[in-house]
PDB file as gemmi writes it, atoms N, CA and C in Angstrom:
CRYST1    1.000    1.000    1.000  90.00  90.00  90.00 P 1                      
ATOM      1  N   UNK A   1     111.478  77.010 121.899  1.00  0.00           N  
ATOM      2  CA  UNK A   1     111.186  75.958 122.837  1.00  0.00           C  
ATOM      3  C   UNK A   1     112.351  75.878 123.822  1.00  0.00           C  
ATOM      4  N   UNK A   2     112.090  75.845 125.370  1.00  0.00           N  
ATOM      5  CA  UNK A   2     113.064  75.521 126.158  1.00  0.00           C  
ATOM      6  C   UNK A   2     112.766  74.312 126.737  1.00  0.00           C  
ATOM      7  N   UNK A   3     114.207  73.634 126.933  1.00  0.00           N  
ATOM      8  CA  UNK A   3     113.779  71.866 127.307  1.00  0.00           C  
ATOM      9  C   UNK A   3     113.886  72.380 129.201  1.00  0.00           C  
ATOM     10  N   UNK A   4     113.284  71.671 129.880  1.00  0.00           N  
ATOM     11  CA  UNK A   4     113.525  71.949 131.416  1.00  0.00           C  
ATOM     12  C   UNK A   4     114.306  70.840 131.696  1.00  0.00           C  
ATOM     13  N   UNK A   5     115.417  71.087 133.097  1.00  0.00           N  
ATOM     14  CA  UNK A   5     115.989  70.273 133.882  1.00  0.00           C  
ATOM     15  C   UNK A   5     115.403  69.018 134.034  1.00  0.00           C  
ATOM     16  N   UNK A   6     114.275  69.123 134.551  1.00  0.00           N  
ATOM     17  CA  UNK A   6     113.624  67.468 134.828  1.00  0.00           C  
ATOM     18  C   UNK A   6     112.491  67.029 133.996  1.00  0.00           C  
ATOM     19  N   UNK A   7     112.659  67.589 132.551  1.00  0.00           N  
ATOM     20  CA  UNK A   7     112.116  66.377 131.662  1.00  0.00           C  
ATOM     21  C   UNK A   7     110.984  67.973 131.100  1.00  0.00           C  
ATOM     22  N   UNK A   8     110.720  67.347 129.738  1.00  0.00           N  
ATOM     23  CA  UNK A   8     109.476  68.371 129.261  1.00  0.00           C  
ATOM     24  C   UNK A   8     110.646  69.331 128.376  1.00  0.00           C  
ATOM     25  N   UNK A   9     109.434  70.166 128.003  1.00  0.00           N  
ATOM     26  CA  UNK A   9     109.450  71.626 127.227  1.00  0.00           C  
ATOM     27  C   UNK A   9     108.552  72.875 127.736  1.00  0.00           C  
ATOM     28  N   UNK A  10     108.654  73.863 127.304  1.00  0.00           N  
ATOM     29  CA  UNK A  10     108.269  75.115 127.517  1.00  0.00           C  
ATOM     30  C   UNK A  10     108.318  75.745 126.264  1.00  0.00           C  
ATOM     31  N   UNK A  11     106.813  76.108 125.560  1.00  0.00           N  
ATOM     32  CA  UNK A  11     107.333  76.553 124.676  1.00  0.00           C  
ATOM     33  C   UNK A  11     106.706  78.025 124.651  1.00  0.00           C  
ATOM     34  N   UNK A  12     107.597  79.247 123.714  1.00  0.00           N  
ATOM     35  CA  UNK A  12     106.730  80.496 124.077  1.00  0.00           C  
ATOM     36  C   UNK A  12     106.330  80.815 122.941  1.00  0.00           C  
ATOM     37  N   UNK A  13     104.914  80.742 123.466  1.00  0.00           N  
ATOM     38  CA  UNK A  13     104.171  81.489 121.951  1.00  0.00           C  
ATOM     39  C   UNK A  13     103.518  82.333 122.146  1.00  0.00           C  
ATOM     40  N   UNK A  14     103.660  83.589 122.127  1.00  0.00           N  
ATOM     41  CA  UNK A  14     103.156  85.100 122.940  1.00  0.00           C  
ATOM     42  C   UNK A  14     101.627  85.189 121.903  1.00  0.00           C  
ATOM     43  N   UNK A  15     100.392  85.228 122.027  1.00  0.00           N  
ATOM     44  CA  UNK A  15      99.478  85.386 121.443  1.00  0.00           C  
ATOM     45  C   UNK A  15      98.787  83.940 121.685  1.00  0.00           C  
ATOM     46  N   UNK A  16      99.487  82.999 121.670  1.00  0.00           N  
ATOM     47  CA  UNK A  16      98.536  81.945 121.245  1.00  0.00           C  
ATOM     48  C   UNK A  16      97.903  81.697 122.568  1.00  0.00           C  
ATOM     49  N   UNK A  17      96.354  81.369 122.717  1.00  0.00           N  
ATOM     50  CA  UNK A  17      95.635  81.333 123.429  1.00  0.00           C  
ATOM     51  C   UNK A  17      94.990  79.643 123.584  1.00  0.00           C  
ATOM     52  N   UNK A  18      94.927  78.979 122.913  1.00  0.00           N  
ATOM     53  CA  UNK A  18      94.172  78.081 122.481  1.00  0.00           C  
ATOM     54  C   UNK A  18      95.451  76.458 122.149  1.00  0.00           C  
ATOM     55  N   UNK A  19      95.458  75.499 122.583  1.00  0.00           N  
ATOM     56  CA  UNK A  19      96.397  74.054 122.495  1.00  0.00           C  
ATOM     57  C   UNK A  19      95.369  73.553 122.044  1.00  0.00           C  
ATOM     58  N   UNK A  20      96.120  72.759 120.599  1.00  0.00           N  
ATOM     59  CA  UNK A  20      95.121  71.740 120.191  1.00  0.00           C  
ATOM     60  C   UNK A  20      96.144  70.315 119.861  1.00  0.00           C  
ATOM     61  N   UNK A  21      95.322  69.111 120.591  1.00  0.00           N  
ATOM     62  CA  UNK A  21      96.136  67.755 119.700  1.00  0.00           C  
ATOM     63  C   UNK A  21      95.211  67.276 118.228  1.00  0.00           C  
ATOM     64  N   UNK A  22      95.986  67.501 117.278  1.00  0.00           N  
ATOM     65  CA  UNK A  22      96.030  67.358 115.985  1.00  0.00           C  
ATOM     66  C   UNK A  22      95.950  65.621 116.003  1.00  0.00           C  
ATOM     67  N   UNK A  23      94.900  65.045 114.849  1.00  0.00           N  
ATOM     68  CA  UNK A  23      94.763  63.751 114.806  1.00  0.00           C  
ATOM     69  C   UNK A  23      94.866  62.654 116.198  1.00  0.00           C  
ATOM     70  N   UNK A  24      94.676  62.812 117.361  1.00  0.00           N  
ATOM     71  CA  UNK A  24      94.806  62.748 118.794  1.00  0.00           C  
ATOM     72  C   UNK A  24      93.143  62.007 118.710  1.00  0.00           C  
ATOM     73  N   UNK A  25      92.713  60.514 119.076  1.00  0.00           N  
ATOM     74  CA  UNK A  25      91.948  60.097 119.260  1.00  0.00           C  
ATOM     75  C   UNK A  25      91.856  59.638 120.731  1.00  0.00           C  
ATOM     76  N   UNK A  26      90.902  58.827 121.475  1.00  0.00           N  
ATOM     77  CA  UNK A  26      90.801  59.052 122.517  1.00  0.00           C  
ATOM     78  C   UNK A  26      91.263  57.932 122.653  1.00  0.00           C  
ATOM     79  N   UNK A  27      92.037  56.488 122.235  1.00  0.00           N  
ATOM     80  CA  UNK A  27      92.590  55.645 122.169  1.00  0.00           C  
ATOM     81  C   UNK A  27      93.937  55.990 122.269  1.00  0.00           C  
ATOM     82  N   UNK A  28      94.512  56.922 121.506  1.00  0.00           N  
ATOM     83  CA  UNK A  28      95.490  57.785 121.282  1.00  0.00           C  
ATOM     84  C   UNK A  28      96.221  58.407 122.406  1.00  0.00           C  
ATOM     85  N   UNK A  29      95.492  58.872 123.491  1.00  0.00           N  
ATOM     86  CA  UNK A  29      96.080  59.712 124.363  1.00  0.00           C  
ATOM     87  C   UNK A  29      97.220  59.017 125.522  1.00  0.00           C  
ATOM     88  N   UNK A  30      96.326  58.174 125.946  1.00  0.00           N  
ATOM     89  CA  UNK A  30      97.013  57.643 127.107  1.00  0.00           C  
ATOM     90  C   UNK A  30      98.888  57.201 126.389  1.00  0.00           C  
ATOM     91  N   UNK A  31      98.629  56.258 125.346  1.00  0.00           N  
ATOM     92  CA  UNK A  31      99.973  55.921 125.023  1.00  0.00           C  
ATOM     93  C   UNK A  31     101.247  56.789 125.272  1.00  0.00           C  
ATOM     94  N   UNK A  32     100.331  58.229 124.484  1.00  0.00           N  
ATOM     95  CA  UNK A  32     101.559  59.356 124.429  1.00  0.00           C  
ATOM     96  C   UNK A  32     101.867  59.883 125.640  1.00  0.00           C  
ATOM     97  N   UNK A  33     101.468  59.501 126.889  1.00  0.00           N  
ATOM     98  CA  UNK A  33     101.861  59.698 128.516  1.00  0.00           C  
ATOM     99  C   UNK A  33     102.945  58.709 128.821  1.00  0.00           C  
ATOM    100  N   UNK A  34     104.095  59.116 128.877  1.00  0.00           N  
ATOM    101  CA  UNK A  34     104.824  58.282 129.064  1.00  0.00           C  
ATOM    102  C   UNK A  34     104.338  56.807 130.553  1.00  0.00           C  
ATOM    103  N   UNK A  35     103.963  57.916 131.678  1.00  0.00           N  
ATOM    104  CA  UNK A  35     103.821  57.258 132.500  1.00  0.00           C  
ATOM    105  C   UNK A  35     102.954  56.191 132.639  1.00  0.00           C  
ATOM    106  N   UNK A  36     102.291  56.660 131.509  1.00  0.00           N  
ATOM    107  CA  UNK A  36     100.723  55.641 131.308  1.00  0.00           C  
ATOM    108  C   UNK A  36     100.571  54.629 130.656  1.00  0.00           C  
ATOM    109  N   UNK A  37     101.872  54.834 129.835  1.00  0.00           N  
ATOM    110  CA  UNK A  37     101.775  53.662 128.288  1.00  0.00           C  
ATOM    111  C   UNK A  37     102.359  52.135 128.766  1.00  0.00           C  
ATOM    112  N   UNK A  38     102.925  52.226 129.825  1.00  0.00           N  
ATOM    113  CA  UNK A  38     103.147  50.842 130.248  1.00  0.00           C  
ATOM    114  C   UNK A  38     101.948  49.708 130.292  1.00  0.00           C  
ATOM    115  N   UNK A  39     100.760  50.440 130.848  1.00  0.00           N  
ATOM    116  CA  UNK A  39      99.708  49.940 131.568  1.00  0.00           C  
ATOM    117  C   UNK A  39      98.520  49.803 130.415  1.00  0.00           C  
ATOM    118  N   UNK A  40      98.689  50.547 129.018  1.00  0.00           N  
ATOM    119  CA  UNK A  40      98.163  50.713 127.913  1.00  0.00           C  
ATOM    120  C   UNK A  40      97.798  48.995 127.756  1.00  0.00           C  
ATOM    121  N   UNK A  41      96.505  48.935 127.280  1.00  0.00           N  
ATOM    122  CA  UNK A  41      95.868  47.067 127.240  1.00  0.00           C  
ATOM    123  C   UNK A  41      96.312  46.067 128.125  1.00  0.00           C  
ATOM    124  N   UNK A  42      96.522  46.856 129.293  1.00  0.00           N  
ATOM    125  CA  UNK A  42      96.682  45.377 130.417  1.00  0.00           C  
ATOM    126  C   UNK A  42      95.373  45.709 131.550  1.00  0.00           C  
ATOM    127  N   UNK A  43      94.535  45.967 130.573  1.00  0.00           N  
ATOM    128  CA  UNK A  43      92.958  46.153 131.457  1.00  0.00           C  
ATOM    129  C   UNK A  43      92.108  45.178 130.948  1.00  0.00           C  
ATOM    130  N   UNK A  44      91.333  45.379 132.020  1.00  0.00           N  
ATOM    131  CA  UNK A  44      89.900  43.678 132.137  1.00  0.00           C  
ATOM    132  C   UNK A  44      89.462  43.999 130.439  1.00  0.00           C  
ATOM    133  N   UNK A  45      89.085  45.339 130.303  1.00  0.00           N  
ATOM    134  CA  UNK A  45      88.509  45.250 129.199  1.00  0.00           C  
ATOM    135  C   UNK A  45      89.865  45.850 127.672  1.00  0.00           C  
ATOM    136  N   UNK A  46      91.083  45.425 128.236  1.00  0.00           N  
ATOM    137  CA  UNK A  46      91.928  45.023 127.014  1.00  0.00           C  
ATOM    138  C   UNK A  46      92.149  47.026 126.568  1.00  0.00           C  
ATOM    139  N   UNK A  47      92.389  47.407 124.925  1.00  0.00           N  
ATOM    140  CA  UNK A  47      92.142  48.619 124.878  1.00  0.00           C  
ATOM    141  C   UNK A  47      90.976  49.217 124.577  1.00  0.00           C  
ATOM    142  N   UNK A  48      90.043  48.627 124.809  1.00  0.00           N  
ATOM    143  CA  UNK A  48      88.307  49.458 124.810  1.00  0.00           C  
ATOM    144  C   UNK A  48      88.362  50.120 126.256  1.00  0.00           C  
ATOM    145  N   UNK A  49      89.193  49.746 127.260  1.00  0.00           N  
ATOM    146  CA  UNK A  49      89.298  50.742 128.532  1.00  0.00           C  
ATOM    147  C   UNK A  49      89.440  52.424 128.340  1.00  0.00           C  
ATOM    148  N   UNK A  50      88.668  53.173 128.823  1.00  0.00           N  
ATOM    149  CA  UNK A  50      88.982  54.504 128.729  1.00  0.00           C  
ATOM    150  C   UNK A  50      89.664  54.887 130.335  1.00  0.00           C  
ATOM    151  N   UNK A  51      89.627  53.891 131.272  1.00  0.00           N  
ATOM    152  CA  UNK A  51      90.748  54.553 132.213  1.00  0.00           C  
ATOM    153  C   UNK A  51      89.697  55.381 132.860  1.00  0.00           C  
ATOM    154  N   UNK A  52      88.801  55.462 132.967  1.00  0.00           N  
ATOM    155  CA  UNK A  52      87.979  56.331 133.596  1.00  0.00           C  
ATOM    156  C   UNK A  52      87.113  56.286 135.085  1.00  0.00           C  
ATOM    157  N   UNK A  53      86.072  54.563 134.822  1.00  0.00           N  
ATOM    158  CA  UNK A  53      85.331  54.270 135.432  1.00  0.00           C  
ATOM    159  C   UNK A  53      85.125  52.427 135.154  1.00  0.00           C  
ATOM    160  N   UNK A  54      85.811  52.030 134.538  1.00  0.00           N  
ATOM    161  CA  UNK A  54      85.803  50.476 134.354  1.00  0.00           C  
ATOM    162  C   UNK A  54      86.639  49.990 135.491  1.00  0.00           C  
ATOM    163  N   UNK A  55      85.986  48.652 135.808  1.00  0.00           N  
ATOM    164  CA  UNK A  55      86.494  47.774 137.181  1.00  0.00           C  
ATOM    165  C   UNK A  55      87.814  47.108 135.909  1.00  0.00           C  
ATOM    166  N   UNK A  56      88.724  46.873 136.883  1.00  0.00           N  
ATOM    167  CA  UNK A  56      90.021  46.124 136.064  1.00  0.00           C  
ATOM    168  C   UNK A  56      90.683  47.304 135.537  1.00  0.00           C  
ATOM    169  N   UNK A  57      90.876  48.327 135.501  1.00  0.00           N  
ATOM    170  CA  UNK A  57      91.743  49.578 134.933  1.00  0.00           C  
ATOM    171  C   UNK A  57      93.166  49.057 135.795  1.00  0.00           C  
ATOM    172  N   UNK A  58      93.898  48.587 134.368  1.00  0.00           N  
ATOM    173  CA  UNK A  58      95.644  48.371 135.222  1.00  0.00           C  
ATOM    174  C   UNK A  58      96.238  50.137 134.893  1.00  0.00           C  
ATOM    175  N   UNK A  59      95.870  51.629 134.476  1.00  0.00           N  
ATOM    176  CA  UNK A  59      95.856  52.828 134.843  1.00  0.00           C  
ATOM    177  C   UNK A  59      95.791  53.044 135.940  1.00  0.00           C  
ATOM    178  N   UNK A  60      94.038  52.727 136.710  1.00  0.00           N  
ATOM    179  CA  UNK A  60      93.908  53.250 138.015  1.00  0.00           C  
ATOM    180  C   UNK A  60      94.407  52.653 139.027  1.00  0.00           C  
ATOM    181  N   UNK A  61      94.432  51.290 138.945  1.00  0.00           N  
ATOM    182  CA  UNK A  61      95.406  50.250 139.555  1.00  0.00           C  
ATOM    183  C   UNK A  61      96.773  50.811 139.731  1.00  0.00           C  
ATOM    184  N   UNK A  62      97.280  51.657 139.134  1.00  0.00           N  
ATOM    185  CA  UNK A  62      98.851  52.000 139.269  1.00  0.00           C  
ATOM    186  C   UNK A  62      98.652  53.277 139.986  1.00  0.00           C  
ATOM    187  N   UNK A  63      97.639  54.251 140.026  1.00  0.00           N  
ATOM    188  CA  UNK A  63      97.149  55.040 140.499  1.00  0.00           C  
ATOM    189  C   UNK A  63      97.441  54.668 141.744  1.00  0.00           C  
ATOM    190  N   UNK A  64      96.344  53.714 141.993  1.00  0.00           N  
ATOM    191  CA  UNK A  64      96.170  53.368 143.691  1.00  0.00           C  
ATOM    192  C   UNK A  64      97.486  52.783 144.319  1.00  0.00           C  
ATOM    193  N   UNK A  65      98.298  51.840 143.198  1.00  0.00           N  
ATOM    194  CA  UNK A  65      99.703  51.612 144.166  1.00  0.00           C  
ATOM    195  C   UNK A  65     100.990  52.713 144.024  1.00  0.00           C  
ATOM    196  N   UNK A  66     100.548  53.713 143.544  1.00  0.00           N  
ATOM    197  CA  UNK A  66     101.582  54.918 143.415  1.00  0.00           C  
ATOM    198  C   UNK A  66     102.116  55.119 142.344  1.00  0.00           C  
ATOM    199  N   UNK A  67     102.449  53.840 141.460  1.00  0.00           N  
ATOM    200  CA  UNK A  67     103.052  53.644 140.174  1.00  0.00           C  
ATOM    201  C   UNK A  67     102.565  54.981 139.191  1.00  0.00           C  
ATOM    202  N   UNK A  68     101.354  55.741 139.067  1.00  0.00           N  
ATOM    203  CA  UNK A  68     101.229  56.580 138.327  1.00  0.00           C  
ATOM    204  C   UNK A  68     100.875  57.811 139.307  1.00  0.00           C  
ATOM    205  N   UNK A  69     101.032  58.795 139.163  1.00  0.00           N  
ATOM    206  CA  UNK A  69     100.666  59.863 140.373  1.00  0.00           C  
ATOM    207  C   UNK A  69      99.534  60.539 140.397  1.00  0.00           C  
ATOM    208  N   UNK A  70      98.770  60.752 141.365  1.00  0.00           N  
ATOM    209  CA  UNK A  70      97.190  60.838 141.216  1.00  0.00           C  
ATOM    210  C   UNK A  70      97.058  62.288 140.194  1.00  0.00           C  
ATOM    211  N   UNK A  71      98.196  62.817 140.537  1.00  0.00           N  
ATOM    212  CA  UNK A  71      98.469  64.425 139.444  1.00  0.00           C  
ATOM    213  C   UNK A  71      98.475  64.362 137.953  1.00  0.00           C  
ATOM    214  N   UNK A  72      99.049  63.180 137.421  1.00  0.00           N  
ATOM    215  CA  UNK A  72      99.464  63.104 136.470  1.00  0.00           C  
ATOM    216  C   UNK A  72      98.008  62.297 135.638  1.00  0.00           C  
ATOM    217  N   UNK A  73      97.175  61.302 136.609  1.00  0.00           N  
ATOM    218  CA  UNK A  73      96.265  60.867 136.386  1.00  0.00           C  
ATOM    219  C   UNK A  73      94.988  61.595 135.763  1.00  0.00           C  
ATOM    220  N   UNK A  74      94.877  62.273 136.748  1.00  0.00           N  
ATOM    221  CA  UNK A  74      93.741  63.748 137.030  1.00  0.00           C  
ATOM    222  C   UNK A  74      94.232  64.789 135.746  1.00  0.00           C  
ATOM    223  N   UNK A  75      95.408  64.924 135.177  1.00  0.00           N  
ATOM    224  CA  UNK A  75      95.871  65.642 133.865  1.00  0.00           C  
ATOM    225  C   UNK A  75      95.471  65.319 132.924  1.00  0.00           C  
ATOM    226  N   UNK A  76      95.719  63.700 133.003  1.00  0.00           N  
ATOM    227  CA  UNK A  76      95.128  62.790 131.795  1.00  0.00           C  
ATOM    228  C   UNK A  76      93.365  62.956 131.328  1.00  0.00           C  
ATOM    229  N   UNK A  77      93.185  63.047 132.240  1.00  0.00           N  
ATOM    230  CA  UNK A  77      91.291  63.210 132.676  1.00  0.00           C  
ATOM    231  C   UNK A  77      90.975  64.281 131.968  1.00  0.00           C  
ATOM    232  N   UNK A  78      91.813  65.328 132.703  1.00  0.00           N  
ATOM    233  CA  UNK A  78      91.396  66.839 132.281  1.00  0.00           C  
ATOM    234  C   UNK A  78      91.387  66.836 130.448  1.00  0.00           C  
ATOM    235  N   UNK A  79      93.006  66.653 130.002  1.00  0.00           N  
ATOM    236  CA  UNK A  79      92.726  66.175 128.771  1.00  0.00           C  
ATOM    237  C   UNK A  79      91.916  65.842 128.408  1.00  0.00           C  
ATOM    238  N   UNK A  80      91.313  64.878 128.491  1.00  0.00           N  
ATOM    239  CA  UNK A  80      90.021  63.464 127.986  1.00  0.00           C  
ATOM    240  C   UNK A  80      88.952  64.553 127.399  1.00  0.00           C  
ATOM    241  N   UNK A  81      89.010  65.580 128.750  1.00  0.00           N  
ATOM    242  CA  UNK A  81      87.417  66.220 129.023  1.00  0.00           C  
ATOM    243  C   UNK A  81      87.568  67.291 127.855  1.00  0.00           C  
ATOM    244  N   UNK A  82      88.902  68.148 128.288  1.00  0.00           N  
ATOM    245  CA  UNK A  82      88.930  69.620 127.704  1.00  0.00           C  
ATOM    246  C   UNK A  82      88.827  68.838 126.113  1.00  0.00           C  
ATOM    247  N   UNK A  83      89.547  67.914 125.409  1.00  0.00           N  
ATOM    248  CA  UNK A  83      89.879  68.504 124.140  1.00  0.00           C  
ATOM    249  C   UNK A  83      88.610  67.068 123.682  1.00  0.00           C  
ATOM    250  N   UNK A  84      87.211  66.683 124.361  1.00  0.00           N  
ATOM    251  CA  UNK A  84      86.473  66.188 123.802  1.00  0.00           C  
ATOM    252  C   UNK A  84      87.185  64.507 122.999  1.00  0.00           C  
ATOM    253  N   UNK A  85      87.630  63.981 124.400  1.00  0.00           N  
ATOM    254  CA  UNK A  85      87.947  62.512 123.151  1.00  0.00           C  
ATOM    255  C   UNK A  85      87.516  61.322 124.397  1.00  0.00           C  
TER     256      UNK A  85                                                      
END                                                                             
């Protein structure tokens, strides 16, 4: 594993094809985003929010005032989708 200059890891695993989050529920995800976990149950609908498409998302709300970056948002998503939660 190499740590990078501005935050993160790199890790090399020559063969492996396939990332999986282990015990990772879809309640689960957002917290472990650093950028995201602030905003974790300060939505209309509390933590039954999936951050997705609900009115009151304090996620997309930070989205729209910059506080979270539409990149980092759209990652989160991708997650959601690729690993089915």
């Amino acid at each position: 594993m190499f740590d990078l200059d501005f935050g993160g890891s790199v890790v090399d695993t020559p063969g492996l094809r396939l990332f999986k989050l282990w015990d990772v529920g879809s309640d689960d995800l957002a917290p472990l985003l650093p950028e995201l976990r602030p905003h974790v149950g300060q939505c209309q609908f509390g933590l039954d929010c999936t951050h997705s498409h609900e009115p009151g998302c304090a996620i997309k709300a930070a989205v729209e005032n910059g506080g979270v970056t539409v990149r980092r948002y759209e990652s989160y998503l991708d997650m959601k989708e690729y690993f089915n939660l």
